[in-house]
C-alpha positions in Angstrom: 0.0 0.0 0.0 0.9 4.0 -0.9 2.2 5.5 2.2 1.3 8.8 0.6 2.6 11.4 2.9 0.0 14.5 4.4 -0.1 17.6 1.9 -1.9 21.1 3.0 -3.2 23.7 0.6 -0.2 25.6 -1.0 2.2 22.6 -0.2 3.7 20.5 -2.9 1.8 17.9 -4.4 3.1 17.0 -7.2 6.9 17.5 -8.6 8.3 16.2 -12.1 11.8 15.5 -12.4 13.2 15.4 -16.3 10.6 12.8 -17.3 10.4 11.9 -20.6 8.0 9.4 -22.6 8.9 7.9 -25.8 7.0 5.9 -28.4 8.7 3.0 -30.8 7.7 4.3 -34.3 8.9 1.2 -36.3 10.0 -2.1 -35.9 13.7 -2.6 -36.5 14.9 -5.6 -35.1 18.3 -4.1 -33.9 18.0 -1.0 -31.5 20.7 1.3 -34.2 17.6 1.5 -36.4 14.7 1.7 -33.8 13.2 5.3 -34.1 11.5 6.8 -31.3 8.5 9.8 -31.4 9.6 11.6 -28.7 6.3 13.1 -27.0 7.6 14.1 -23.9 11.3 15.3 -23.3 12.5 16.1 -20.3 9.9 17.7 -18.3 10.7 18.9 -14.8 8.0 21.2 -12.6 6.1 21.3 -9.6 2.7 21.6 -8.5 1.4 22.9 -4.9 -2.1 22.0 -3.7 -4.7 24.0 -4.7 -3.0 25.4 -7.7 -4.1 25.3 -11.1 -1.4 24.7 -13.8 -2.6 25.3 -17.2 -0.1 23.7 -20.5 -0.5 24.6 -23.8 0.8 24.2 -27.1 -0.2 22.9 -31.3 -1.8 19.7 -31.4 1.2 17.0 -30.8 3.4 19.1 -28.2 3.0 16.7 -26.0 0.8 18.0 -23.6 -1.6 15.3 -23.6 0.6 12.4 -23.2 2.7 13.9 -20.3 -1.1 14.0 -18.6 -1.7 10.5 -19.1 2.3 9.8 -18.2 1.3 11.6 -15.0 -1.6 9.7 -14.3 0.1 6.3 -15.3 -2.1 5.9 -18.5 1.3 5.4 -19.6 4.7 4.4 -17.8 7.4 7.2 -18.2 10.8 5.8 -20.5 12.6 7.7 -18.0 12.5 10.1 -14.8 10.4 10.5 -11.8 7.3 11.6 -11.2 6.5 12.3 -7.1 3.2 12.4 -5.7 2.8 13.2 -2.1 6.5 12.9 -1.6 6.1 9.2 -3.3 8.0 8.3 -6.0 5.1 6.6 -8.6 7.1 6.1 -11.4 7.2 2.5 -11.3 4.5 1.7 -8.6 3.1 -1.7 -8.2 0.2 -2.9 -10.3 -1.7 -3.7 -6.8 -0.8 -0.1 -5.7 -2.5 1.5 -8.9 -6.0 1.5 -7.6 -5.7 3.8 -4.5 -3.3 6.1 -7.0 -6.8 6.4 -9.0 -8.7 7.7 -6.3 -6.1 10.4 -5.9 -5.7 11.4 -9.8 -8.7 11.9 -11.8 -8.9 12.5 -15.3 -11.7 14.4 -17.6 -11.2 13.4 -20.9 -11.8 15.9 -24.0 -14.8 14.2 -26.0 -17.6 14.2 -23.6 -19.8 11.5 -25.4 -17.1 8.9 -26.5 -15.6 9.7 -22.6 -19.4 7.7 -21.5 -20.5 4.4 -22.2 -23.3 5.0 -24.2 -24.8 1.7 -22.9 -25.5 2.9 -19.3 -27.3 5.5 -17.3 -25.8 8.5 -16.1 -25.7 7.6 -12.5 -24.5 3.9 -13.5 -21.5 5.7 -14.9 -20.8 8.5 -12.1 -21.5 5.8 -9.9 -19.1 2.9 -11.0 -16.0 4.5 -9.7 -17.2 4.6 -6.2 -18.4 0.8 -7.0 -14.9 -0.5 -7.8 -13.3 1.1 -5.3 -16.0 -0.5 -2.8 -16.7 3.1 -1.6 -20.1 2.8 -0.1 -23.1 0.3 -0.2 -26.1 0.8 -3.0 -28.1 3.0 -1.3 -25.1 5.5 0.0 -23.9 5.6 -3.9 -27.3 6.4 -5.4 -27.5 9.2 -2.8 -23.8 10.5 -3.9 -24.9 10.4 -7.1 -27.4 13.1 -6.7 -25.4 15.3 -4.7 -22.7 14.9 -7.5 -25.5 15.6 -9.9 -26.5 18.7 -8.3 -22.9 19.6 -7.6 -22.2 20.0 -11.2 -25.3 21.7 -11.9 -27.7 19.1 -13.5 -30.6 17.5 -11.4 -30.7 14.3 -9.4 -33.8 12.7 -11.9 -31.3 12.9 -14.7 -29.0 9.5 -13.2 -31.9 7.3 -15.0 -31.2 9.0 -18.2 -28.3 7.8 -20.6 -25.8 9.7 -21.9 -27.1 11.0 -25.9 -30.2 12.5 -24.3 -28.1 15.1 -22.8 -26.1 18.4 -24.6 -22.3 18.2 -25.2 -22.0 20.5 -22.1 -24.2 18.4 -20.1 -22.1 16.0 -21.2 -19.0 17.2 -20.0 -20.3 18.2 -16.5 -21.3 14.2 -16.5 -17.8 13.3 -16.9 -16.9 15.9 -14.1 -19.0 14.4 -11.5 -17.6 11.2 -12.4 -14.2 12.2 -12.2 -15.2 14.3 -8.7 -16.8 10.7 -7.2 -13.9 8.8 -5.8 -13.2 12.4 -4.2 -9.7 13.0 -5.5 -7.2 15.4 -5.0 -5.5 16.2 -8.7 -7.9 16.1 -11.9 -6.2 16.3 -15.3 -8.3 18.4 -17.5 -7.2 17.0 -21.1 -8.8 19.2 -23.4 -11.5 19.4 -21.4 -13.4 22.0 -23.0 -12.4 22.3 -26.5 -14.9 19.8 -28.2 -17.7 22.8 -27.0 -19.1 26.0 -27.9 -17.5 29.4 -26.8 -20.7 30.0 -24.2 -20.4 26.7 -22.6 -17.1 26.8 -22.2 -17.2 29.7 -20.3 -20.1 27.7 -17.7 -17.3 24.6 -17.5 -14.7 26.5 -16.8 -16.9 28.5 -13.9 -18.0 25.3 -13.0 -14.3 23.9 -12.3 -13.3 27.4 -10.6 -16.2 27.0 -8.1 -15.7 23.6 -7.4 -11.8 24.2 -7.1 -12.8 26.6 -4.2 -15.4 24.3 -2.7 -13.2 21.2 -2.6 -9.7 22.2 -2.7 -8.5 20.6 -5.9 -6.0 20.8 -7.9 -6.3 21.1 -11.6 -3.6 20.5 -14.8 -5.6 21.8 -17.6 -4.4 21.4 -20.6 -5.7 23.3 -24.0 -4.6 24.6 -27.3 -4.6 27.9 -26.7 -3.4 30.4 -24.3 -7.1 32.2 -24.6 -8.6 29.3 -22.7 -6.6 29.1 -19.8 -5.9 32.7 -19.1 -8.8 33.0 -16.1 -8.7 29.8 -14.8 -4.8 29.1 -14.2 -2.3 30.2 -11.7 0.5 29.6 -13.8 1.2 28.6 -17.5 3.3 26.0 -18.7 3.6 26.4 -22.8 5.2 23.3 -24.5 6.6 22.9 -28.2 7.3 19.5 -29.5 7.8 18.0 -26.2 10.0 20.4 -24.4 8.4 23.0 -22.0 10.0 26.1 -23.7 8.2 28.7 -21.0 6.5 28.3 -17.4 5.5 31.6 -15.0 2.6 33.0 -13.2 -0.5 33.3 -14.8 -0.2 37.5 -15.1 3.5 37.2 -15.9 3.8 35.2 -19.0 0.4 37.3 -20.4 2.3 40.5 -19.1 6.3 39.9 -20.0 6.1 36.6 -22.5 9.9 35.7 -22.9 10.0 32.8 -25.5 9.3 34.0 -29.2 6.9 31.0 -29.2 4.7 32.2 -26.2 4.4 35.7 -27.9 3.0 34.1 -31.0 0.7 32.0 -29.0 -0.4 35.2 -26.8 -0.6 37.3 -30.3 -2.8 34.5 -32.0 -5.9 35.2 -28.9 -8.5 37.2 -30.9 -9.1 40.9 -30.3 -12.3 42.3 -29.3 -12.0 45.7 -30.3 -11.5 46.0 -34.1 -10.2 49.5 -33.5 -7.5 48.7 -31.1 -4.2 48.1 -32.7 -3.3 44.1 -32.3 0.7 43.3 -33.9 0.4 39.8 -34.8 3.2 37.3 -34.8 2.5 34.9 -37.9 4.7 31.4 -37.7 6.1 30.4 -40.6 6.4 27.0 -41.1 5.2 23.4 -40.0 5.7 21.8 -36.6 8.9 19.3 -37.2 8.5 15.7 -36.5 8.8 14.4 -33.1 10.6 11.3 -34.4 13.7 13.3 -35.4 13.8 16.6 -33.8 15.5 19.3 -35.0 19.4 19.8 -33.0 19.9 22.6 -30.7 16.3 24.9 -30.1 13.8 22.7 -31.5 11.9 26.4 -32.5 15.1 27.6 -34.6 13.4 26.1 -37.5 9.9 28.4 -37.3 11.7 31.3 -35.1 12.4 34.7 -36.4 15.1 35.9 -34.0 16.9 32.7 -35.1 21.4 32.2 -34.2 23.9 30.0 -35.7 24.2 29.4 -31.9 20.7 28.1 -31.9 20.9 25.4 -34.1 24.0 24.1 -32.3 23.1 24.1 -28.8 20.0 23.7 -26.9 19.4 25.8 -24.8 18.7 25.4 -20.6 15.4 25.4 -19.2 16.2 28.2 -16.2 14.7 30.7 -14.0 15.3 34.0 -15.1 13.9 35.7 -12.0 10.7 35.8 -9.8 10.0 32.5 -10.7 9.6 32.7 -14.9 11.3 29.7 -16.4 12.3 30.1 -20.1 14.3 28.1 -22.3 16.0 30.5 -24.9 19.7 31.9 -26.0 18.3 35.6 -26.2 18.1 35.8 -22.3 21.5 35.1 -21.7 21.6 38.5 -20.2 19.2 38.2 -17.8 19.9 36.7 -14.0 
């Protein structure tokens, strides 16, 4: 059994040491000619209790899969991931179940996410089944509080999962995830596949139930726009590497990387009048399989050195906390 160590609000929950996560891409016999994609890179952070980190970055940064590396959807090729001072990384399979009541997951699709073959309070109830949680009548009560929790009513358990909207939907999937009562919940996309309005009432929804229950949240999205009121700091990826990580204010405020300000000048403008300088990429994403050497952005960055494509450059704090990984803040302490 865990002997997962006591955590209070602000404390460290979670910490990351230089995990990476890599994926055999073919099948050579011999490991010379065995290619890896390599989703996630050497990723090292921290995460306090209570906090909300958001990560973005394009579609195949990595983001995703260091969530489910973190959750131990998938085993990490190297590093360690600590939760609660314990070392998970290579946990026993028998030890695996009371990590899943800790570290919840919502999952971006909200109707391939649900078993279309049972009733709402079936699936918000199952978790608390498995982990022999309470006895029949106990769940079928929990059920409706989580029901009500999430802002649907406690008459809609007996109802299956197409007769409700995709932000219905989604709130489902959160009082499933919030049944087992856990601690960190890994937002994976969690409000992309809906509409601008309803993203807005999932993402209140997850602030207000951050304050009521003390969770902790890695959401992870596209786009800076999304996570910009609900995160207490940003962590913005590029092809497996986190390239930027600060408070929430700072990287909107002082964005170091040339990556984050394309990101933060690709969020829409309101106001037509107001001036808005946009920061086009040029460019694909390279392949994870075989990286470029030195700055993996030197191939798409404008501000790009010989230096850059030589060395890579180190991951450090440049003051007050802001993490950045680029050659053009040498100068800075």
């Amino acid at each position: 059994m865990l002997n997962l160590g006591p955590v209070a609000q602000g404390e460290e929950l979670l910490r990351l040491e230089d995990v990476h996560k890599y994926f055999v891409a073919n099948r050579a016999l011999t490991e010379k000619n065995r290619k890896y994609v390599k989703a996630v890179d050497g990723i090292s952070l921290s995460l306090k209790c209570g906090e909300t980190l958001g990560l973005v970055g394009e579609s195949g940064c990595g983001k995703s899969t260091l969530g489910q590396t973190i959750l131990k959807l998938e085993d990490a090729t190297s590093g360690h991931i600590f939760y609660r001072g314990v070392d998970i990384t290579t946990i026993k399979h028998a030890d695996m179940r009371q990590l899943r009541k800790e570290i919840q997951i919502i999952f971006q699709d909200p109707y391939s996410s649900l078993n279309p073959k049972m009733t709402v309070g079936s699936i918000i109830g199952e978790p608390m089944l498995v982990h022999h949680m309470m006895g029949a009548k106990e769940r079928d009560k929990r059920v409706g509080e989580l029901l009500e929790m999430v802002g649907l009513l406690p008459e809609h358990a007996k109802r299956y999962p197409h007769e409700f909207s995709g932000g219905q939907r989604q709130r489902i999937g959160i009082a499933r995830a919030l049944s087992v009562d856990p601690k960190l919940i890994i937002c994976d996309e969690a409000v992309s596949a809906l509409d601008v309005s309803i993203q807005a009432q999932v993402l209140n929804l997850l602030a207000r139930l951050q304050k009521e229950m003390g969770l902790t949240y890695i959401f992870i999205a596209h786009g800076l726009a999304t996570v910009k009121h609900i995160s207490d700091r940003v962590g913005v990826m590029y092809l497996g590497k986190m390239v930027e990580l600060a408070d929430d204010d700072e990287i909107y405020k002082n964005p170091l990387h040339p990556y984050t300000r394309a990101l933060i000048s690709a969020i829409p403008e309101p106001d037509p009048e107001r001036p808005h300088d946009r920061e086009v990429l040029t460019g694909d994403v390279p392949s994870p399989i075989d990286p470029p050497h030195g700055c993996r952005f030197h191939t798409r960055c404008p501000n790009m050195t010989e230096r850059c494509w030589k060395e890579e450059p180190k991951f450090r704090d440049v003051g007050g906390g802001h993490f950045a990984a680029c050659h053009m803040l040498d100068h800075m302490s």
